[in-house]
Biopython code that builds the backbone (N, CA, C, O; Angstrom):
import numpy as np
from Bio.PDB.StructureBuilder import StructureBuilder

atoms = [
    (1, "UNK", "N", (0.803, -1.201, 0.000)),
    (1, "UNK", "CA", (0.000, 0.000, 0.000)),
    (1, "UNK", "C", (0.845, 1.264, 0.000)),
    (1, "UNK", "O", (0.388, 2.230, -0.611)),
    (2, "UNK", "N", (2.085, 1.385, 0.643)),
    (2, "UNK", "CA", (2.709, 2.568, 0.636)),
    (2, "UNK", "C", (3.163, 3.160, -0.929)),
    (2, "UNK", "O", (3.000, 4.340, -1.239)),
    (3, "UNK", "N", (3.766, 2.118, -1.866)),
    (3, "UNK", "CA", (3.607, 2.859, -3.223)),
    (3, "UNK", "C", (2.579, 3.516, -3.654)),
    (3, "UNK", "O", (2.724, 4.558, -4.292)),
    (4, "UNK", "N", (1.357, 2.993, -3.363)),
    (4, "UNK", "CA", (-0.242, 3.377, -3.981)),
    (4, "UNK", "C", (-0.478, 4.432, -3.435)),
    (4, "UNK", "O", (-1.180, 5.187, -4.107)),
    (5, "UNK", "N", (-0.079, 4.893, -2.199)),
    (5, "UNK", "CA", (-0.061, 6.282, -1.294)),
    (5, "UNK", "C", (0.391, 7.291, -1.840)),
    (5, "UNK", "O", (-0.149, 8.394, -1.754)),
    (6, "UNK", "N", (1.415, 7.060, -2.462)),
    (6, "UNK", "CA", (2.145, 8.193, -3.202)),
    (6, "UNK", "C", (1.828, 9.216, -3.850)),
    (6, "UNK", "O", (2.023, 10.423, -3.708)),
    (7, "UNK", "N", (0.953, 8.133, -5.094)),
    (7, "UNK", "CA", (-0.040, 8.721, -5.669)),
    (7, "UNK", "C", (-0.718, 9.918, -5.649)),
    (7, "UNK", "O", (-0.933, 10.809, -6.471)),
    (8, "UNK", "N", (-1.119, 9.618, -3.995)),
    (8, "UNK", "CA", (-2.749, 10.616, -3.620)),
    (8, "UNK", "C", (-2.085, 12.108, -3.248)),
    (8, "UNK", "O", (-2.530, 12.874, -2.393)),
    (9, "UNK", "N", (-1.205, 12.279, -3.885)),
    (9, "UNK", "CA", (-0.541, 14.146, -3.420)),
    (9, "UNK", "C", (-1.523, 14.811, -3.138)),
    (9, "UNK", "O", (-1.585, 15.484, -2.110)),
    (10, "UNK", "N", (-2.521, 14.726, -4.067)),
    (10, "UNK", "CA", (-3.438, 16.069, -4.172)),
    (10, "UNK", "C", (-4.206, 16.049, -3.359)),
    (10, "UNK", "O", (-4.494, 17.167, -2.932)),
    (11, "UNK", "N", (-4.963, 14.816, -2.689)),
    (11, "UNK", "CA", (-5.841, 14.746, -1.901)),
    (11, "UNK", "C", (-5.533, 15.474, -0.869)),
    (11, "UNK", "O", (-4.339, 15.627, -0.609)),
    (12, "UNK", "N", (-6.340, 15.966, -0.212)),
    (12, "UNK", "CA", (-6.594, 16.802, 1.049)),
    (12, "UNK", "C", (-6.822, 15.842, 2.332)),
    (12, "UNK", "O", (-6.336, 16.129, 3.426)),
    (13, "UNK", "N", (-7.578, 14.711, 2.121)),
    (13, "UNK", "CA", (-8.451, 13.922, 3.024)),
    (13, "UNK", "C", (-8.897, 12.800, 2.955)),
    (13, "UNK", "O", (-9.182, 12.287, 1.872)),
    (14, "UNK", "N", (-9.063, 12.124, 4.242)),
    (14, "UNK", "CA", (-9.494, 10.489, 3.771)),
    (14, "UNK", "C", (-10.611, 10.291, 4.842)),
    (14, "UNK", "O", (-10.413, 10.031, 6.029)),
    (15, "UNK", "N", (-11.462, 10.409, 4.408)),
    (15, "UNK", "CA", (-12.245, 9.716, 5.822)),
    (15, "UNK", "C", (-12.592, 8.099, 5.920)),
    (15, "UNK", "O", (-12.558, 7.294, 4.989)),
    (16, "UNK", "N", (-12.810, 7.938, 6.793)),
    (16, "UNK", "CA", (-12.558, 6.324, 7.021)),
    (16, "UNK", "C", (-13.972, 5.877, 7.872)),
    (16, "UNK", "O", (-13.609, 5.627, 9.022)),
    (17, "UNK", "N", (-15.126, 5.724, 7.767)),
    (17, "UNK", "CA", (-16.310, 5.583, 7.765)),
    (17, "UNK", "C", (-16.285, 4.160, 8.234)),
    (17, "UNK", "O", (-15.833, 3.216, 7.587)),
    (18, "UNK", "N", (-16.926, 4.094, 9.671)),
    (18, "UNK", "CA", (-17.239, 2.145, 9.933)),
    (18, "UNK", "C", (-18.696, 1.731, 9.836)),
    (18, "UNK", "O", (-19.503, 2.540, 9.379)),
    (19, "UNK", "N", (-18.958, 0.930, 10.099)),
    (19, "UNK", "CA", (-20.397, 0.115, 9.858)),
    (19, "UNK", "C", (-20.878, -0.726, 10.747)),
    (19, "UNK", "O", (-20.397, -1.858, 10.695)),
    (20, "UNK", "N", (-21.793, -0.495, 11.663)),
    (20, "UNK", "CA", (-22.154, -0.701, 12.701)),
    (20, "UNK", "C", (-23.333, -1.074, 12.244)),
    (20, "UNK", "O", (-24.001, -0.211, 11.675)),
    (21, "UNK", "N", (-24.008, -2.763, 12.410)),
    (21, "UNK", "CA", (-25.296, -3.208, 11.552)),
    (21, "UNK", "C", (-25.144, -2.785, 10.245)),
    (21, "UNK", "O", (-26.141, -2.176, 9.856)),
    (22, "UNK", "N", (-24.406, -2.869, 9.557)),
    (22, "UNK", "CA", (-24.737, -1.955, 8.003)),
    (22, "UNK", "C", (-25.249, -0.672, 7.946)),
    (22, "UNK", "O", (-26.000, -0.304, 7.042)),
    (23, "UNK", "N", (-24.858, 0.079, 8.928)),
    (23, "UNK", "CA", (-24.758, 1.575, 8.447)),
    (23, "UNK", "C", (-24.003, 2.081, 9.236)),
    (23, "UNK", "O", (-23.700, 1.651, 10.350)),
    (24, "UNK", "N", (-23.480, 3.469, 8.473)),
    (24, "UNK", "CA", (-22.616, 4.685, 8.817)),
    (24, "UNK", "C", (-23.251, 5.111, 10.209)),
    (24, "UNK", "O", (-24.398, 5.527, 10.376)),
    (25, "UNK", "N", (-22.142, 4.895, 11.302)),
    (25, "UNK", "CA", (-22.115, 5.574, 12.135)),
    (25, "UNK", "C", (-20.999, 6.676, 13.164)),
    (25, "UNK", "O", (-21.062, 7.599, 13.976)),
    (26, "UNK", "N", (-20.192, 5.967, 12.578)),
    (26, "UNK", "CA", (-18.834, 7.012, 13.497)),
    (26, "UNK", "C", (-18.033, 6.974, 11.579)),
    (26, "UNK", "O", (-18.156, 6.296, 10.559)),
    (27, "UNK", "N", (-17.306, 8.073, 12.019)),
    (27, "UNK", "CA", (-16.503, 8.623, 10.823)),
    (27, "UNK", "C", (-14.781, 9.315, 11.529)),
    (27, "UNK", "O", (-14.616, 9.731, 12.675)),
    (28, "UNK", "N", (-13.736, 9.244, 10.442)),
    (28, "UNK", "CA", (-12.399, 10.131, 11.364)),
    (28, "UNK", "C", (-12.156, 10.722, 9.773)),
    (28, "UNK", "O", (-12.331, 10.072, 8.742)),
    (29, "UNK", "N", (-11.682, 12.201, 9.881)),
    (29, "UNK", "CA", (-11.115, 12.454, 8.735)),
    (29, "UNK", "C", (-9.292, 12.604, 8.639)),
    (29, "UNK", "O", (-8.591, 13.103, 9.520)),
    (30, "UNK", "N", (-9.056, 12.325, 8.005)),
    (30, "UNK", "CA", (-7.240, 11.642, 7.825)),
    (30, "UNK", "C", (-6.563, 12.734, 6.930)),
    (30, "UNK", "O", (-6.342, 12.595, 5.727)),
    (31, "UNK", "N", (-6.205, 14.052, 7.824)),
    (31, "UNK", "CA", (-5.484, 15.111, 6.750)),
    (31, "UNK", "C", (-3.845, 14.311, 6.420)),
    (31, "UNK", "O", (-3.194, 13.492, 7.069)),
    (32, "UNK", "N", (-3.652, 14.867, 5.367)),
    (32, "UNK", "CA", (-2.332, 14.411, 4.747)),
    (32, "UNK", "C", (-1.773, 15.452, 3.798)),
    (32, "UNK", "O", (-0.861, 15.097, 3.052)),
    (33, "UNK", "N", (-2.142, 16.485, 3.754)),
    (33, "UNK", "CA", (-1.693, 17.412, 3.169)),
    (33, "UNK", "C", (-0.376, 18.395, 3.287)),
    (33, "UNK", "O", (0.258, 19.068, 2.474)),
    (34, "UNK", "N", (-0.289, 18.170, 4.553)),
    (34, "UNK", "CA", (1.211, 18.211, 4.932)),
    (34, "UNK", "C", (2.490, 17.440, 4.777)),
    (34, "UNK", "O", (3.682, 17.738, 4.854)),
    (35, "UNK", "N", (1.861, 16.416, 4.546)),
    (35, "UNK", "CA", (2.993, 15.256, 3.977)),
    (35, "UNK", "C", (3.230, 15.061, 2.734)),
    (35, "UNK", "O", (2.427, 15.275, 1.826)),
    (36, "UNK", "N", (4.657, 14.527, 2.587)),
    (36, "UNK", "CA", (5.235, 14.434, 1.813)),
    (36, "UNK", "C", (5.000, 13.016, 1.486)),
    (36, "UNK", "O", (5.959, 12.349, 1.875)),
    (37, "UNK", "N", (3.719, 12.009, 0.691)),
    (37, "UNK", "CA", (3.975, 10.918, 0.685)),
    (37, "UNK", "C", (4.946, 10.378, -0.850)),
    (37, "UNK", "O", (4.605, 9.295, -1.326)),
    (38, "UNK", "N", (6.112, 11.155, -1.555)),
    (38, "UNK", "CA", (7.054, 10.953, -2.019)),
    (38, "UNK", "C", (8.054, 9.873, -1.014)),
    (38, "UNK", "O", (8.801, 9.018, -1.489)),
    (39, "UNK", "N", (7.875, 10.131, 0.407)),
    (39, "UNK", "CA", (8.991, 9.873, 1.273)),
    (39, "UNK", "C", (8.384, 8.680, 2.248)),
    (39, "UNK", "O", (7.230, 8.612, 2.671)),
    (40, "UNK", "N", (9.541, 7.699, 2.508)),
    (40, "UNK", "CA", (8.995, 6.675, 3.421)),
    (40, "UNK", "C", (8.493, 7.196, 4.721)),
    (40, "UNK", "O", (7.561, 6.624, 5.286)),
    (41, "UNK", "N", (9.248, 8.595, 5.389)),
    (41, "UNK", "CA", (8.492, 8.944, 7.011)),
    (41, "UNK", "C", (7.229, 9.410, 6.327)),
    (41, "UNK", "O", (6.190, 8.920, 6.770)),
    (42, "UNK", "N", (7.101, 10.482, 5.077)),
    (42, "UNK", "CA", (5.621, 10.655, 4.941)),
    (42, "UNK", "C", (4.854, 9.443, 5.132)),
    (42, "UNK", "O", (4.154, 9.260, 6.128)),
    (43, "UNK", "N", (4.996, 8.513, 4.069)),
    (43, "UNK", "CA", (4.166, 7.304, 4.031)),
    (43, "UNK", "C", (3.981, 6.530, 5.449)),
    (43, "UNK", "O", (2.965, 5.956, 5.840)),
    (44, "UNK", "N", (4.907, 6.628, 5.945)),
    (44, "UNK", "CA", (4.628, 5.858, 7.364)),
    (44, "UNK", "C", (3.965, 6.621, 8.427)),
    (44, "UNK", "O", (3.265, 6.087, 9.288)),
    (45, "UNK", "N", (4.285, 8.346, 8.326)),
    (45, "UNK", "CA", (3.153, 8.653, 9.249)),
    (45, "UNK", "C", (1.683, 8.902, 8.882)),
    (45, "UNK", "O", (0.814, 9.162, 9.714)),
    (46, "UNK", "N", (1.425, 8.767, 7.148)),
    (46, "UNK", "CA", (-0.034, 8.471, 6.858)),
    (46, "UNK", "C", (-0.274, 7.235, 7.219)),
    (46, "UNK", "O", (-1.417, 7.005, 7.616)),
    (47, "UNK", "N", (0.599, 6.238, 7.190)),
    (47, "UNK", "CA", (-0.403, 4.959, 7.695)),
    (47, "UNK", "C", (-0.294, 4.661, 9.173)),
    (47, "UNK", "O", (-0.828, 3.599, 9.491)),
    (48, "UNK", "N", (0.445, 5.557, 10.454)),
    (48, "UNK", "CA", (0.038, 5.584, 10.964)),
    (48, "UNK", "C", (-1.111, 6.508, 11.619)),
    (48, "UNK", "O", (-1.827, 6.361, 12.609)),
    (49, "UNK", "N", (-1.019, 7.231, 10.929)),
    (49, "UNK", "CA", (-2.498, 8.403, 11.007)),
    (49, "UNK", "C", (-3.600, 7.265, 10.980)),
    (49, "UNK", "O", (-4.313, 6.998, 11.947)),
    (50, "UNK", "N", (-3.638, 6.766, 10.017)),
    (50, "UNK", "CA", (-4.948, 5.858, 8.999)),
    (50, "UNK", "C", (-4.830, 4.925, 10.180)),
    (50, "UNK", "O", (-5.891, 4.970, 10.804)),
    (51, "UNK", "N", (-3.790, 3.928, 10.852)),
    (51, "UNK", "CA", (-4.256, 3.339, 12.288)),
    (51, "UNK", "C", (-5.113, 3.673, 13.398)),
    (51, "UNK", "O", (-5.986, 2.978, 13.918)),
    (52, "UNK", "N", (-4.578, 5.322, 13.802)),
    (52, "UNK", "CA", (-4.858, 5.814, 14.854)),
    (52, "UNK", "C", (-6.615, 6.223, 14.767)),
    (52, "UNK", "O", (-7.289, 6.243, 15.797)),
    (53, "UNK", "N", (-7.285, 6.572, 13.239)),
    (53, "UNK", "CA", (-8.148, 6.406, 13.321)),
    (53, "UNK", "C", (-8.975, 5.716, 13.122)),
    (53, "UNK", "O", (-10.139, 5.969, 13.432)),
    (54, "UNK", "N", (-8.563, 4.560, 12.498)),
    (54, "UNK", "CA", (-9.073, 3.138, 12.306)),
    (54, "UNK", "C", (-9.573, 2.726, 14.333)),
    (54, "UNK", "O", (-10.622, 2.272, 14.790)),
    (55, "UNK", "N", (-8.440, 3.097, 14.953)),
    (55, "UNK", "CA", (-9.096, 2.443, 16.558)),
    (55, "UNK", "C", (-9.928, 4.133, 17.128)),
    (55, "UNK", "O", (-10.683, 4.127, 18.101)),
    (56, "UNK", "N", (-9.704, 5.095, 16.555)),
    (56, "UNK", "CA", (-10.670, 6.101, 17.347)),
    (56, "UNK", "C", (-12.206, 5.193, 16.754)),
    (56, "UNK", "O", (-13.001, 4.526, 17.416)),
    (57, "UNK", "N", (-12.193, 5.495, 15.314)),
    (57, "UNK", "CA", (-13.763, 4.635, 14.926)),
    (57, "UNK", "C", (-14.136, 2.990, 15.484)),
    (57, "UNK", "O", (-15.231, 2.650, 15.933)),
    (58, "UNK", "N", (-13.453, 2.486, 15.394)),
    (58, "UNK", "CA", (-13.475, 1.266, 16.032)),
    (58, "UNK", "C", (-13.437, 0.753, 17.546)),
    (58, "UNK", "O", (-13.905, -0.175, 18.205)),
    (59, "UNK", "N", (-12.703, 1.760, 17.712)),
    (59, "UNK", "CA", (-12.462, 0.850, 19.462)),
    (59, "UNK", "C", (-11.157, 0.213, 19.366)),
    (59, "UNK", "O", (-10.524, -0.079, 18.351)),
    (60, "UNK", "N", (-10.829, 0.028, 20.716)),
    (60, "UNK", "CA", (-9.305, -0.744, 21.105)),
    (60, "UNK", "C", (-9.865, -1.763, 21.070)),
    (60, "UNK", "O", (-11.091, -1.845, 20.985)),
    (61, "UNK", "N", (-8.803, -3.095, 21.148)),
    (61, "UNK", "CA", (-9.081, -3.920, 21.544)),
    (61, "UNK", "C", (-8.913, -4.234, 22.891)),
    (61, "UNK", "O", (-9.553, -5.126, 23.449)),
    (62, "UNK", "N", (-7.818, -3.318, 23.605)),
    (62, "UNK", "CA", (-7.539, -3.160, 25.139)),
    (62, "UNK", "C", (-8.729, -3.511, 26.090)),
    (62, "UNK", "O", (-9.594, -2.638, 26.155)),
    (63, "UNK", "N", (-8.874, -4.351, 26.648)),
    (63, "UNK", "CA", (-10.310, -4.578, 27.837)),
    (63, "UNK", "C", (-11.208, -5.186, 27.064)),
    (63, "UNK", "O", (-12.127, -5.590, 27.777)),
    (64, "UNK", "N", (-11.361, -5.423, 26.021)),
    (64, "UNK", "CA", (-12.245, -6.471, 25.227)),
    (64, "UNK", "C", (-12.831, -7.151, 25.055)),
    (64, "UNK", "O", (-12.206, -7.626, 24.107)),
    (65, "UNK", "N", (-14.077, -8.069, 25.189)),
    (65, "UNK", "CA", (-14.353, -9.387, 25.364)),
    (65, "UNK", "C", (-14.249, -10.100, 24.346)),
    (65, "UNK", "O", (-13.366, -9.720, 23.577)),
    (66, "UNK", "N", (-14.951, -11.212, 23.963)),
    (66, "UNK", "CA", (-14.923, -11.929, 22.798)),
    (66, "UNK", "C", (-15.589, -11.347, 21.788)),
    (66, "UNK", "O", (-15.208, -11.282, 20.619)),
    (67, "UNK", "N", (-16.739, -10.860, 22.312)),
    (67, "UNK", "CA", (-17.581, -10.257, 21.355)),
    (67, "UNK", "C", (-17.342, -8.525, 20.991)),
    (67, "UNK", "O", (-17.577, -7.870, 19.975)),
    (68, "UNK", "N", (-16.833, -8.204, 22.173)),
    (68, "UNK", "CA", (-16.407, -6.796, 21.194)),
    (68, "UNK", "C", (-14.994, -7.008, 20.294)),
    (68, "UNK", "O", (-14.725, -6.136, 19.467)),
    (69, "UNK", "N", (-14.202, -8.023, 20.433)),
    (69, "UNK", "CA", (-13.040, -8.403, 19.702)),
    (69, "UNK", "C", (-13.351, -8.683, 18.235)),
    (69, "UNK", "O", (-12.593, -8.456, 17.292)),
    (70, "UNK", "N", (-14.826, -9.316, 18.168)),
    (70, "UNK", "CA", (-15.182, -9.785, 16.745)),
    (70, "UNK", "C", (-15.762, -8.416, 16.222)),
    (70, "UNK", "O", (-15.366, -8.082, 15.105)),
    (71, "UNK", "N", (-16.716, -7.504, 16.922)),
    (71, "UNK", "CA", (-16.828, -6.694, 16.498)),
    (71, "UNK", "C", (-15.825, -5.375, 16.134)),
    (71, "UNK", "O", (-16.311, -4.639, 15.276)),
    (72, "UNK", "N", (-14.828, -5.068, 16.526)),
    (72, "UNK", "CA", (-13.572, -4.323, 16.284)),
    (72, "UNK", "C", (-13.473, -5.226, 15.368)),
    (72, "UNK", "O", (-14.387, -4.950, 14.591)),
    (73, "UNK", "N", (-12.765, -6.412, 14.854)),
    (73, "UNK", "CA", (-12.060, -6.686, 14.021)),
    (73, "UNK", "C", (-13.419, -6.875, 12.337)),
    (73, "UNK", "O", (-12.742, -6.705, 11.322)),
    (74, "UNK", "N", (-14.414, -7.054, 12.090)),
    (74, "UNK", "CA", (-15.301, -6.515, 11.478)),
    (74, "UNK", "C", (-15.350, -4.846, 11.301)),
    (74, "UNK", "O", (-15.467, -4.292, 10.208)),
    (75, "UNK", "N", (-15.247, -4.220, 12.466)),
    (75, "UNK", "CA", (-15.314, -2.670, 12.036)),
    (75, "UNK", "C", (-13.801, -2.239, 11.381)),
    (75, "UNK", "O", (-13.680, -1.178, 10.768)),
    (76, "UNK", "N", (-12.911, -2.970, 11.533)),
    (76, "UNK", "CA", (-11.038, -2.698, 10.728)),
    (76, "UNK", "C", (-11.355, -3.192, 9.440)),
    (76, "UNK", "O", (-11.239, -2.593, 8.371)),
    (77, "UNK", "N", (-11.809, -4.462, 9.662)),
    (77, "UNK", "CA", (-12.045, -4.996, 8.189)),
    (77, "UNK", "C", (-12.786, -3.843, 6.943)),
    (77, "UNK", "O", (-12.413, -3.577, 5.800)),
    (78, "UNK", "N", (-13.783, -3.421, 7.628)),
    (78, "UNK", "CA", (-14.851, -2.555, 6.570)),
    (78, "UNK", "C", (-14.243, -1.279, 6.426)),
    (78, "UNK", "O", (-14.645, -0.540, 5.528)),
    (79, "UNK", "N", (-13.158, -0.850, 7.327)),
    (79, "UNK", "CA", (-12.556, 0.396, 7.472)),
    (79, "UNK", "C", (-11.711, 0.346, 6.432)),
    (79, "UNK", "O", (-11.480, 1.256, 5.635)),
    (80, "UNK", "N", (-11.142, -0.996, 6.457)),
    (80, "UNK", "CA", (-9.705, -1.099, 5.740)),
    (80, "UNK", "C", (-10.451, -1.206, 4.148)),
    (80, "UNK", "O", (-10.400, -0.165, 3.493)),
    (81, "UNK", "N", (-10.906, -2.006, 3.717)),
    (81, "UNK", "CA", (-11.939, -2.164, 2.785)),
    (81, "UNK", "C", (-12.516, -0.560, 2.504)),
    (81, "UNK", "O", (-12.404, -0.544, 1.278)),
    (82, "UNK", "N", (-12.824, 0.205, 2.709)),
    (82, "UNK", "CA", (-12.897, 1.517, 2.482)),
    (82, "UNK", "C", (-11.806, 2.615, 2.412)),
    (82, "UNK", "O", (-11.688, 3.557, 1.629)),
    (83, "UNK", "N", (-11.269, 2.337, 3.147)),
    (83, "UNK", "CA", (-10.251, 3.052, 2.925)),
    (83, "UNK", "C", (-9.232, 2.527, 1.342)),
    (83, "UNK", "O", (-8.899, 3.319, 0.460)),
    (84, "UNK", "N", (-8.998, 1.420, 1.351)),
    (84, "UNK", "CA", (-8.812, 1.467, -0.068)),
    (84, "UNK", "C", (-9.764, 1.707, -0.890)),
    (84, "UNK", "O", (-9.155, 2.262, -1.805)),
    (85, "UNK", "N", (-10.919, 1.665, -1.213)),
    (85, "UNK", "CA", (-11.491, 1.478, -1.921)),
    (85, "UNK", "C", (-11.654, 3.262, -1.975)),
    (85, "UNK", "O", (-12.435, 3.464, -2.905)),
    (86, "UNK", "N", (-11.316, 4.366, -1.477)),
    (86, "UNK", "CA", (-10.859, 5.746, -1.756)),
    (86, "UNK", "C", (-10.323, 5.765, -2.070)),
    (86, "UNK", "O", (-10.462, 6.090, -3.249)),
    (87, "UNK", "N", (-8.532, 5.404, -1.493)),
    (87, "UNK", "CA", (-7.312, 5.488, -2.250)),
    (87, "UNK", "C", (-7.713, 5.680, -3.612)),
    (87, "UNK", "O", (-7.671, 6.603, -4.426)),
    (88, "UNK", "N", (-8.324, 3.887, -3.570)),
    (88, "UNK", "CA", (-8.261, 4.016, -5.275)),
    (88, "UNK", "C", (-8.886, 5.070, -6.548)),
    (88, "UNK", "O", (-8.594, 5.501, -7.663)),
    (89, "UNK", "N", (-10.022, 5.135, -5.431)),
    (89, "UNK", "CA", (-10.675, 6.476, -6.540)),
    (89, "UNK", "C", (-9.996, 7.694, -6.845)),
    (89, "UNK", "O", (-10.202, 8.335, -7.876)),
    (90, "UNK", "N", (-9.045, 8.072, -5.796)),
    (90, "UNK", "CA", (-8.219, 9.353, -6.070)),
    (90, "UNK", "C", (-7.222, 8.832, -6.338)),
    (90, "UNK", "O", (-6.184, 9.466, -6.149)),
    (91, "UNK", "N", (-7.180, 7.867, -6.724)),
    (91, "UNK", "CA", (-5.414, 7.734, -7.354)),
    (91, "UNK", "C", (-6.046, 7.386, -8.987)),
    (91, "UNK", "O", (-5.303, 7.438, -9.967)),
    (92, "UNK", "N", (-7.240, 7.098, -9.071)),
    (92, "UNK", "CA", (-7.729, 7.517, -10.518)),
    (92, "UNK", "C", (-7.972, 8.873, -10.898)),
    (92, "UNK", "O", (-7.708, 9.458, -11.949)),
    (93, "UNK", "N", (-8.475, 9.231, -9.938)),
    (93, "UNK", "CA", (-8.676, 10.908, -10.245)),
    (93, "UNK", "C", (-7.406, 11.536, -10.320)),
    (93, "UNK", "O", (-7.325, 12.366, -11.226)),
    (94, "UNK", "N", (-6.491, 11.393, -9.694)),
    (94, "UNK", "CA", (-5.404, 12.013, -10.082)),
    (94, "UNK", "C", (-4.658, 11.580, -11.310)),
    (94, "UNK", "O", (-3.952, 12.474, -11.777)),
    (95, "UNK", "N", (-4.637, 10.572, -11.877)),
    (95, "UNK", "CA", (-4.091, 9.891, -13.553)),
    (95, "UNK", "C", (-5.288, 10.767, -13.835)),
    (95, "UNK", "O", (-4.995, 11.941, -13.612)),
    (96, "UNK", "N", (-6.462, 10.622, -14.224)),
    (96, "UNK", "CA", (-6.970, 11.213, -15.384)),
    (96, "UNK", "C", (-6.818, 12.950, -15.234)),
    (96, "UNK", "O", (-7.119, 13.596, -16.238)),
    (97, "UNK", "N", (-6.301, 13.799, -13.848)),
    (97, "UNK", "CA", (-6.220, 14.878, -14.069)),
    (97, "UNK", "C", (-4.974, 15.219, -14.841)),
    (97, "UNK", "O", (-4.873, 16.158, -15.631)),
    (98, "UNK", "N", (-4.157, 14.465, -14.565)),
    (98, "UNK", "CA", (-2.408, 14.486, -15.769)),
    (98, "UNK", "C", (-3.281, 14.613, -16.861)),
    (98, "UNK", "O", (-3.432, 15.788, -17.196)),
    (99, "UNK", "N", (-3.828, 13.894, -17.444)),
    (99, "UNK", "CA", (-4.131, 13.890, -19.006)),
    (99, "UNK", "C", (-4.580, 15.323, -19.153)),
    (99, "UNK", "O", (-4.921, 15.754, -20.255)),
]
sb = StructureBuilder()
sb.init_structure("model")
sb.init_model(0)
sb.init_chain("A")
sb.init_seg("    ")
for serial, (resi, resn, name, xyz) in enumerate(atoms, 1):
    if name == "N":
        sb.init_residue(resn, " ", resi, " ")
    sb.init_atom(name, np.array(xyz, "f"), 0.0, 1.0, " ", f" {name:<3s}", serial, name[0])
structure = sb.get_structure()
């Protein structure tokens, strides 16, 4: 994923949206506009940005039971699953703005 990051210069923002029963309920927005993701510390402190709010929307797993463990790891899953599934759209939007 960190090559594919690179990409997204232009973007301003990522929000990372979880799913609680199948719908939107908590949201984090992920500035990156200050970074340089040309560079491995850029890239590594966007994906740790993109962690830190992956567990604000989700929850720790810290103190956990079984069942909030399955549920955190379902709410990362759909996070993570969204969150690429942006990347990718702005890393199309940005190729077709070159042209």
């Amino acid at each position: 994923m960190p090559k594919f990051i690179a990409a997204l210069a232009v973007a301003t923002l990522i929000a990372a949206p979880a799913l609680a029963q199948g719908r939107p309920d908590r949201s984090a927005v992920v500035r990156h506009a200050d970074l340089d993701l040309r560079s491995d510390a850029g890239r590594a402190a966007l994906n740790h940005r993109l962690a830190a709010a992956t567990e604000q929307v989700c929850g720790s797993y810290a103190g956990a039971d079984q069942d909030d463990e399955r549920q955190i790891r379902r709410c990362r899953n759909t996070v993570g699953a969204d969150i690429a599934r942006q990347l990718a759209a702005r890393r199309g939007a940005a190729l077709v703005a070159r042209r």
